[in-house]
C-alpha positions as CSV (number, residue, x, y, z in Angstrom):
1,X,-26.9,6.4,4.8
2,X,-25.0,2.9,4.9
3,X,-22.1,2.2,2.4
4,X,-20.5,-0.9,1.7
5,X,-16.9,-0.4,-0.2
6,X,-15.1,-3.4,-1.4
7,X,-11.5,-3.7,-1.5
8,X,-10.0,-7.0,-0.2
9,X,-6.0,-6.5,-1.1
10,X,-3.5,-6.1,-1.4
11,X,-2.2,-3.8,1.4
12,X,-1.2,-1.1,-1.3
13,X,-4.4,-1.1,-3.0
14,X,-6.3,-0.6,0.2
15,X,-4.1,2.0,1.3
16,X,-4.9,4.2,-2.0
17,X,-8.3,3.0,-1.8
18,X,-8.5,5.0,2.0
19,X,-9.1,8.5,0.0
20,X,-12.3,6.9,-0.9
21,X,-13.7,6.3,2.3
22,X,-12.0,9.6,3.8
23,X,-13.8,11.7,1.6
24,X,-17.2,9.2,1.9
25,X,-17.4,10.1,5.3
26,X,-16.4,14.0,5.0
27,X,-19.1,14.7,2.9
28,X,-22.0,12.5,4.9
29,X,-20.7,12.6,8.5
30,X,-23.5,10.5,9.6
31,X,-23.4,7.5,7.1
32,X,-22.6,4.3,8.8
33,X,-19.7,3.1,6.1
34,X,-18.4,-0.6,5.8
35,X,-15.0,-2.0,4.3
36,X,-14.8,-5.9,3.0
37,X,-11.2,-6.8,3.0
38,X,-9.3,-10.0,3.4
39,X,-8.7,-11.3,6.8
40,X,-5.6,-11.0,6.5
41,X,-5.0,-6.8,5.9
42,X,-8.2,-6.4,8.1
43,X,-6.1,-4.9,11.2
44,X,-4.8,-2.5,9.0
45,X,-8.2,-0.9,9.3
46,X,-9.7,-1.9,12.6
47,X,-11.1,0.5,14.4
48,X,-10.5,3.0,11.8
49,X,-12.6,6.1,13.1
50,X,-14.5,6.2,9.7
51,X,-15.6,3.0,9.7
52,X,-18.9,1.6,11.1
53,X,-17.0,-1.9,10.6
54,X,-15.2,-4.6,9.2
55,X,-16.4,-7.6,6.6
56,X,-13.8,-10.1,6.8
57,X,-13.3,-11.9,3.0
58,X,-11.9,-15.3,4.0
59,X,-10.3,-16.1,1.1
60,X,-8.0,-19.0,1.6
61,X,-10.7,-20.3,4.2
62,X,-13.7,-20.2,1.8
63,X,-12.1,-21.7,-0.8
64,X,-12.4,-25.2,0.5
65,X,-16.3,-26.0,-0.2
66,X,-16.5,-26.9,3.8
67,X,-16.2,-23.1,4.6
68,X,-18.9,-22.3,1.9
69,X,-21.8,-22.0,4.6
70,X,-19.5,-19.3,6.6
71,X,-19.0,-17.7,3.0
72,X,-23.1,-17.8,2.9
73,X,-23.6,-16.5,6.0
74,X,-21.9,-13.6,5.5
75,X,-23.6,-12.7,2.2
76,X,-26.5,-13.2,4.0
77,X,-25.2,-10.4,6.8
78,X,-24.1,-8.0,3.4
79,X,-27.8,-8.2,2.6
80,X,-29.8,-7.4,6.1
81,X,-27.2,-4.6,6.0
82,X,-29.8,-2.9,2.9
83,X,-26.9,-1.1,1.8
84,X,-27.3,2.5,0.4
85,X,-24.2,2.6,-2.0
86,X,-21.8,0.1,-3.0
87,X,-18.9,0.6,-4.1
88,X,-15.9,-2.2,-5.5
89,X,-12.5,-0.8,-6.1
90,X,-11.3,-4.0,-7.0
91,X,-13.3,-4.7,-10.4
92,X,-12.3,-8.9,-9.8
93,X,-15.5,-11.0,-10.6
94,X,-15.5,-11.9,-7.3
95,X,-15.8,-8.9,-5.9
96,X,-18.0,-7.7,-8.5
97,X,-20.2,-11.1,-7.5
98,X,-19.8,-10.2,-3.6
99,X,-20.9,-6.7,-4.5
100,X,-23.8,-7.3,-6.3
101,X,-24.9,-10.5,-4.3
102,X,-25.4,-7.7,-1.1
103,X,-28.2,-6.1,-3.1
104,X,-27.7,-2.7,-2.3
105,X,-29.7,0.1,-3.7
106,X,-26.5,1.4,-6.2
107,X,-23.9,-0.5,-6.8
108,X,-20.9,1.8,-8.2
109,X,-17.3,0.2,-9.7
110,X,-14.8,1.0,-12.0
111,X,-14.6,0.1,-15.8
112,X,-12.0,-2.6,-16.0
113,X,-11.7,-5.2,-18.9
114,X,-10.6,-7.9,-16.5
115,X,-13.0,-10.6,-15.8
116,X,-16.4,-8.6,-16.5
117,X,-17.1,-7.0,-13.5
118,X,-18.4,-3.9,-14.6
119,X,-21.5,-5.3,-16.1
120,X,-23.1,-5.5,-12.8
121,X,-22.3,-2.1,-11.7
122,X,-25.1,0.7,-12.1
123,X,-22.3,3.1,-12.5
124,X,-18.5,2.1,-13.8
125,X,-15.6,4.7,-13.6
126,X,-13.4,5.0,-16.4
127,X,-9.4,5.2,-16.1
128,X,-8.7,8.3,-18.1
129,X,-5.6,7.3,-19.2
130,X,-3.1,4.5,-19.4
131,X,-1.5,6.3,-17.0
132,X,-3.6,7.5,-14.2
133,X,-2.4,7.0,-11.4
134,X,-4.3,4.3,-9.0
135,X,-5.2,7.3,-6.3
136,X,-7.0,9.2,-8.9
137,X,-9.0,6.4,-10.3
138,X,-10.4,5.7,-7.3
139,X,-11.4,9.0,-6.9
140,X,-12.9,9.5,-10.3
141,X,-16.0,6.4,-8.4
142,X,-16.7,10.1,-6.3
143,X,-17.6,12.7,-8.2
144,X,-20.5,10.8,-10.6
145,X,-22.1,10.2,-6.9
146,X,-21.8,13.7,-5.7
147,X,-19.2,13.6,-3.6
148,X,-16.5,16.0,-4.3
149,X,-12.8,15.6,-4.3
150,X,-10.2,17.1,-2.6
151,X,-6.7,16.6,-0.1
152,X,-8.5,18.2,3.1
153,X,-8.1,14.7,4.9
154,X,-5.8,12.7,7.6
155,X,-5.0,9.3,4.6
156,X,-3.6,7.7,7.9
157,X,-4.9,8.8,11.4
158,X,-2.3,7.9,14.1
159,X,-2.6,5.5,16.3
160,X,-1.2,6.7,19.8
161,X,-1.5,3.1,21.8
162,X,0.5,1.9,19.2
163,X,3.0,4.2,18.2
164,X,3.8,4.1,22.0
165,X,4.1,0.4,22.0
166,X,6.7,0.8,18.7
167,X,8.4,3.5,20.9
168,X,8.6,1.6,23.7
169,X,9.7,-1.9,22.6
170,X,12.5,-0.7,20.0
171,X,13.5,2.1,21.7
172,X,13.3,4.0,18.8
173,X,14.1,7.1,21.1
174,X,15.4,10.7,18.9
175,X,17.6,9.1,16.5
176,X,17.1,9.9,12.7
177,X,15.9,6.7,11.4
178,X,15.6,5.7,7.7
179,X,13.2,2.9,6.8
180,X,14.4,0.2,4.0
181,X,12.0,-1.6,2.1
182,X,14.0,-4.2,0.4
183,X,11.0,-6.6,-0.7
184,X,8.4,-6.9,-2.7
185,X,5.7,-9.7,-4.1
186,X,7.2,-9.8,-7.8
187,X,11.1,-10.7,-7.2
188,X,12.1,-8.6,-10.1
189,X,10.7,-5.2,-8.1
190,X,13.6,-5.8,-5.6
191,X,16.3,-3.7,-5.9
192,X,19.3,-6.2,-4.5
193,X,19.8,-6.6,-1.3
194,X,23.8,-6.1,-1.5
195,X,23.2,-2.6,-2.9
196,X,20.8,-1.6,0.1
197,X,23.6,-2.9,2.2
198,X,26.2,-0.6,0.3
199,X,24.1,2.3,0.7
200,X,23.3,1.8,4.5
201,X,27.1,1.9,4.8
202,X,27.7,5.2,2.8
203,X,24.3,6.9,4.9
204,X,26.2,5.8,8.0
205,X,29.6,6.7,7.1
206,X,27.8,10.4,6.3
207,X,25.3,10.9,8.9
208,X,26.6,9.5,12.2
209,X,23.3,9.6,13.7
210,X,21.2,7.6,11.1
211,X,19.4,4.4,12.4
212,X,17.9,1.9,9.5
213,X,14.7,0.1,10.2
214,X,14.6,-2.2,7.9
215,X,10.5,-3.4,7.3
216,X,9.3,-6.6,5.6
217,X,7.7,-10.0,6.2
218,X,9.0,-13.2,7.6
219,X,10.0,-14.2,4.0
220,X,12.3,-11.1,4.0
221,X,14.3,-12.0,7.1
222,X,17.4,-13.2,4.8
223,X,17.3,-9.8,2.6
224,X,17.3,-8.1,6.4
225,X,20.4,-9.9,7.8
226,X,22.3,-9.0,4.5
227,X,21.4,-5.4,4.4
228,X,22.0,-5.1,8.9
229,X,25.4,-6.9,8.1
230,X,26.3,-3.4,6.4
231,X,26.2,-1.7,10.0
232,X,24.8,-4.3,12.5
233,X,24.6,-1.6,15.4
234,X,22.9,1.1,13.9
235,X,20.3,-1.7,11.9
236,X,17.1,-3.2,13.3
237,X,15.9,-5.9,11.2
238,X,12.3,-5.7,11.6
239,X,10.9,-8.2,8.9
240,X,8.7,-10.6,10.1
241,X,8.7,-8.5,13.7
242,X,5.7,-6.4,12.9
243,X,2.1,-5.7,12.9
244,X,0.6,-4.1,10.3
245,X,-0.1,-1.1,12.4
246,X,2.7,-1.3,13.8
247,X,4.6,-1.7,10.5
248,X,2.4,2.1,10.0
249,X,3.5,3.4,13.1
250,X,7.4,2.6,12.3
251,X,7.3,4.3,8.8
252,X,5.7,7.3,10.7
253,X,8.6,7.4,12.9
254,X,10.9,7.8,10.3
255,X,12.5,10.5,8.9
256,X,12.7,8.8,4.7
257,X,12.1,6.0,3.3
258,X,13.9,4.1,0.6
259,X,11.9,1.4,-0.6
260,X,10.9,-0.7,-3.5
261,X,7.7,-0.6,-5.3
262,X,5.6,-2.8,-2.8
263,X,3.0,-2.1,-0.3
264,X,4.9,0.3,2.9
265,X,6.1,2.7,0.2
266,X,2.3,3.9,-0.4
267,X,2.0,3.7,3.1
268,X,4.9,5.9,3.3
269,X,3.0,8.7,0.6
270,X,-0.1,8.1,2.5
271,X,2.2,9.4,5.8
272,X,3.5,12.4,3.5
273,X,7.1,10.6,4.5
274,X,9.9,12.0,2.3
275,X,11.0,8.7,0.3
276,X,13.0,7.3,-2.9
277,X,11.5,4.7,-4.4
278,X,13.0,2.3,-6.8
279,X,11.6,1.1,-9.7
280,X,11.8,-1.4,-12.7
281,X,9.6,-3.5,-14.5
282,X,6.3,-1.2,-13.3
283,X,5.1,1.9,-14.5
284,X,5.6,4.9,-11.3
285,X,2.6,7.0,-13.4
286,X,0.0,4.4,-12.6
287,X,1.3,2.5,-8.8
288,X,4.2,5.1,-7.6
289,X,4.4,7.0,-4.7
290,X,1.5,9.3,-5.1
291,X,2.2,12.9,-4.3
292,X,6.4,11.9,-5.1
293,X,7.0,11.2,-8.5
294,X,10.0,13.1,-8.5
295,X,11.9,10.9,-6.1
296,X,11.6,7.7,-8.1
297,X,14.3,6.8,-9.5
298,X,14.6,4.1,-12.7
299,X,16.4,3.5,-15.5
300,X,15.4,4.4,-19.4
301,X,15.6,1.0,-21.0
302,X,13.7,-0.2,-23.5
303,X,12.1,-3.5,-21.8
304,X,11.0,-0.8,-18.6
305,X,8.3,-0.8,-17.7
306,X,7.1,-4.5,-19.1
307,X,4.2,-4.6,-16.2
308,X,5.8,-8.6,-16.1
309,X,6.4,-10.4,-13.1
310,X,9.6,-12.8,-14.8
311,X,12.2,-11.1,-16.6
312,X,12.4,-12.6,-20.4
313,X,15.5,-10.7,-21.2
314,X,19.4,-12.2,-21.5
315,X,20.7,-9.5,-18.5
316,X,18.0,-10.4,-16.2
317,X,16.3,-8.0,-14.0
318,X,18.8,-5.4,-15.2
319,X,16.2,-2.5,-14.7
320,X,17.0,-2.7,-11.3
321,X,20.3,-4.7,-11.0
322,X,21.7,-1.6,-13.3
323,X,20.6,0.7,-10.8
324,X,23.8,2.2,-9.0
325,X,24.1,2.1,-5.2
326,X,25.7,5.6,-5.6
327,X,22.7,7.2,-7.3
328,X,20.2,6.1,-4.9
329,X,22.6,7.6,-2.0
330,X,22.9,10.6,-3.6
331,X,18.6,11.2,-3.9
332,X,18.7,10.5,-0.4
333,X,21.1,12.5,1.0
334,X,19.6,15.5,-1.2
335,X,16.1,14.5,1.1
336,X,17.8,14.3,4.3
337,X,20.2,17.5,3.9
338,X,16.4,19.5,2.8
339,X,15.3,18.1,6.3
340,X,17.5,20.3,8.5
């Protein structure tokens, strides 16, 4: 059996998309499965042991009609592939478009409003709620197609070569380290980075042998030399420093995670890692940490969650900006004291 799933980005949709393909491969342990994903998350997933391969979506490339022929080509390649099962987890026309251009023998979605995609699906997936979480409505693509559902999988197989490259080139050696997540696309999901800096220096103050690894992109580098500021030799400001693997590899390392709502904190649920996740203007029912609702912390207002990506009120941002240093050390300490 050969499967094609689509899901391009972003890095935490593909991450709770993984359950998917886990439990694809389970149940037909001799299907030859495919994943089309954006260039850019693709060594998230290379050389995944459940994958056959990799169909690289060139976004930003093909959007310049001089790329189109490479864009053909590779629909082209989706077809001689005679695909078995299709299935898009990201319900965008043009994945929809990508989906059904490969001509496979069911094409399988989910029934989102956006952009009519599910009219060419043979089979669309309803969310059951408002509030289903991401995870599960992934899932629900499964059983309609035989395939049943359950936990009995590895989300995130390790990868020795380079968890002993992290090791090995940070010396991350048997300290407890806590990963910070201080980041996030929307600027209105980041908690500020002043109050991760307050809380690295009440963690260290209480537990002389916590290290802080603090994760992000390049574009984070500034919120990282605030928050390593806080305690400069017990900090390793990793943003912009990583692979994606590698970025994996880090938050497996560690012993929590306290993190924003952005793409390493479902990495971090995917690990099982013990984390406190801080949230504002999204909804923790539908994107939180799946598997640890409990540790998300937010405030009641009336505005949260507004699913907005620019605050409209007069105390901007104040779903997170509200949110006391001193509550967000005391969720952690409660994980880290359960650890020994």
């Amino acid at each position: 059996m050969k499967i094609l799933i689509l899901k391009p980005s972003s890095l935490g949709d593909v991450v709770q998309a993984l359950p998917v393909l886990r439990l694809l491969k389970l149940h037909y342990p001799d299907s030859e499965i495919f994943w089309w994903i954006d260039s850019a998350l693709a060594p998230l997933i290379k050389g995944d042991p459940d994958l056959a391969g990799i169909v690289r979506f060139e976004r930003k490339r093909w959007a310049k009609p001089q790329h189109w022929p490479e864009m053909i080509r590779s629909v082209r390649w989706l077809r001689a592939q005679h695909f078995d099962l299709v299935i898009d987890l990201q319900c965008l026309l043009r994945s929809s478009a990508f989906a059904w251009l490969a001509r496979g023998k069911f094409l399988a979605g989910l029934d989102e409003v956006r952009e009519g995609a599910r009219g060419f699906y043979d089979l669309a997936a309803p969310r059951k709620t408002f509030h289903t979480h991401a995870v599960d409505w992934y899932l629900s693509v499964l059983p309609p197609l035989g395939v049943p559902v359950h936990k009995n999988f590895d989300w995130l197989p390790e990868r020795p070569e380079i968890s002993a490259a992290v090791k090995s080139k940070w010396k991350t050696d048997d300290a407890k380290w806590i990963a910070l997540q201080p980041g996030a696309r929307w600027k209105n999901k980041r908690w500020p980075a002043k109050f991760f800096a307050e809380l690295v220096r009440s963690l260290a103050e209480k537990f002389p042998d916590a290290h802080f690894a603090i994760l992000g992109d390049k574009g984070d580098q500034s919120l990282g030399s605030i928050i390593s500021q806080a305690a400069p030799e017990r900090c390793v400001n990793l943003c912009g420093a990583t692979s994606l693997p590698e970025m994996v590899e880090w938050v497996r390392r560690c012993d929590l995670m306290v993190t924003n709502d952005t793409g390493p904190m479902h990495v971090a649920a995917a690990l099982g890692k013990p984390l406190v996740a801080l949230f504002g203007p999204t909804a923790p029912e539908r994107t939180g940490p799946y598997g640890q609702l409990e540790n998300v912390l937010r405030l009641d207002l009336p505005c949260s969650p507004c699913m907005k990506s620019d605050c409209s009120i007069d105390k901007t941002d104040e779903c997170l900006r509200a949110l006391p240093p001193a509550l967000v050390f005391a969720r952690v300490e409660k994980l880290l004291n359960a650890q020994v």
